[in-house]
Steps between C-alpha positions, in 0.01 A plus 500: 500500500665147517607234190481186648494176310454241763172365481365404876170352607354835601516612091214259462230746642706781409467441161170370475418879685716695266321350148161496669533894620558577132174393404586348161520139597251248524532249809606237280764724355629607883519115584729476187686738642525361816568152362847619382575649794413166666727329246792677528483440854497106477720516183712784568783536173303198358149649451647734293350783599709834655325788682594819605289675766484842524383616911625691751769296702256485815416110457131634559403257212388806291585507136562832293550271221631186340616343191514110347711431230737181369634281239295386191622094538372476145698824333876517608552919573149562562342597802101516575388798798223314636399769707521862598306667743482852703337587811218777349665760803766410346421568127636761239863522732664333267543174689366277235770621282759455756357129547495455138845652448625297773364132330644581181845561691515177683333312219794681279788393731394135497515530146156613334467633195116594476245552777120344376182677719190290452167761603117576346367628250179657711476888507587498858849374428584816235680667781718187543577436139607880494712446792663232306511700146679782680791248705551431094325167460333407189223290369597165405163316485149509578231229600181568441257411731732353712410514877160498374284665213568820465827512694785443284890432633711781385869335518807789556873463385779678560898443446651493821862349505807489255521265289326363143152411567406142500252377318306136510232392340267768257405816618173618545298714194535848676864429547584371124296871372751728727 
C-alpha cells in the first residue's frame, strides 16, 4: 500500500469507482466527488482541496482508498474532511483510520486545530458515524431534514492541533449544551 497525494487525471474514474463500489452514494453524490477531484486538478493549491490516495503503487488506476480534506476559508484553524472512502475488499483493515489519521496529521502540520466531518443522518450511515465516534469525534450539530426529509446532517468535531481554539461567530445549540 502507497500514500500518494498527487492528484492526476486518471483519479477521476478512480474515484468515481471507489465511492460507487461502496454502495452508499447516490450518482449525484459520486459526481460531487468527482467534481473536487476535477478541481483540484485545474486549481491545484488554489481549490483548496488536498487528497491522499491510498493504492498499491502499480499506477493500475485502482484505488484501495482515498481521503479529501482542507481549510475552512471562513474559520481560521479549522479544517472540513469532505470525503472519506474505502474500497469494500478493502474494509474493516483499518485503512480508513490510517486515512483519517493521516488528514488530521497534515491538516495539523499546516496548522489546524479541529477537523469538521459533514455525513447523514439515515440508518445506513450508523456505521460511519461510529467510525467517527470511535477516531474521538463528537457531535457538534445536527440538521434536521437536511439532504431531504427524513435525512438529517449529523456535523462531527474534534480538536486536532495545539493551540486555543478559535472561535467566530455563535455556536450552534448542541455545541452551547456540551
Amino acid at each position: 500500500m502507497r500514500w500518494r497525494d498527487l492528484v492526476r487525471a486518471s483519479d477521476l474514474q478512480a474515484v468515481r469507482r471507489l465511492v460507487e463500489s461502496t454502495s452508499f452514494f447516490s450518482s449525484a453524490e459520486q459526481d460531487i466527488a468527482v467534481e473536487l477531484v476535477d478541481e483540484a486538478l485545474s486549481k491545484g493549491k488554489l481549490s483548496g482541496y488536498e487528497f491522499i490516495f491510498a493504492d498499491a503503487g502499480r499506477g493500475d488506476g485502482v484505488l484501495h482508498g482515498y481521503a479529501c480534506f482542507g481549510p475552512i476559508p471562513s474559520r481560521p484553524g479549522a479544517f472540513d474532511l469532505y470525503w472519506i472512502a474505502v474500497s469494500p475488499k478493502h474494509q474493516g483493515r483499518g485503512l480508513g483510520k490510517k486515512l483519517l489519521r493521516e488528514a488530521e496529521h497534515r491538516a495539523a502540520v499546516q496548522g489546524a486545530i479541529e477537523m469538521y466531518i459533514d455525513t447523514s443522518g439515515r440508518s445506513q450511515y450508523q456505521p460511519t458515524r461510529a467510525f467517527y465516534e470511535r477516531a474521538g469525534y463528537r457531535t457538534w450539530d445536527i440538521f434536521p431534514d437536511f439532504y431531504f426529509p427524513g435525512d438529517d446532517k449529523v456535523v462531527y468535531r474534534k480538536r486536532i492541533g495545539a493551540g486555543p481554539a478559535v472561535a467566530i461567530g455563535g455556536q450552534s445549540s448542541v455545541n452551547q449544551r456540551r
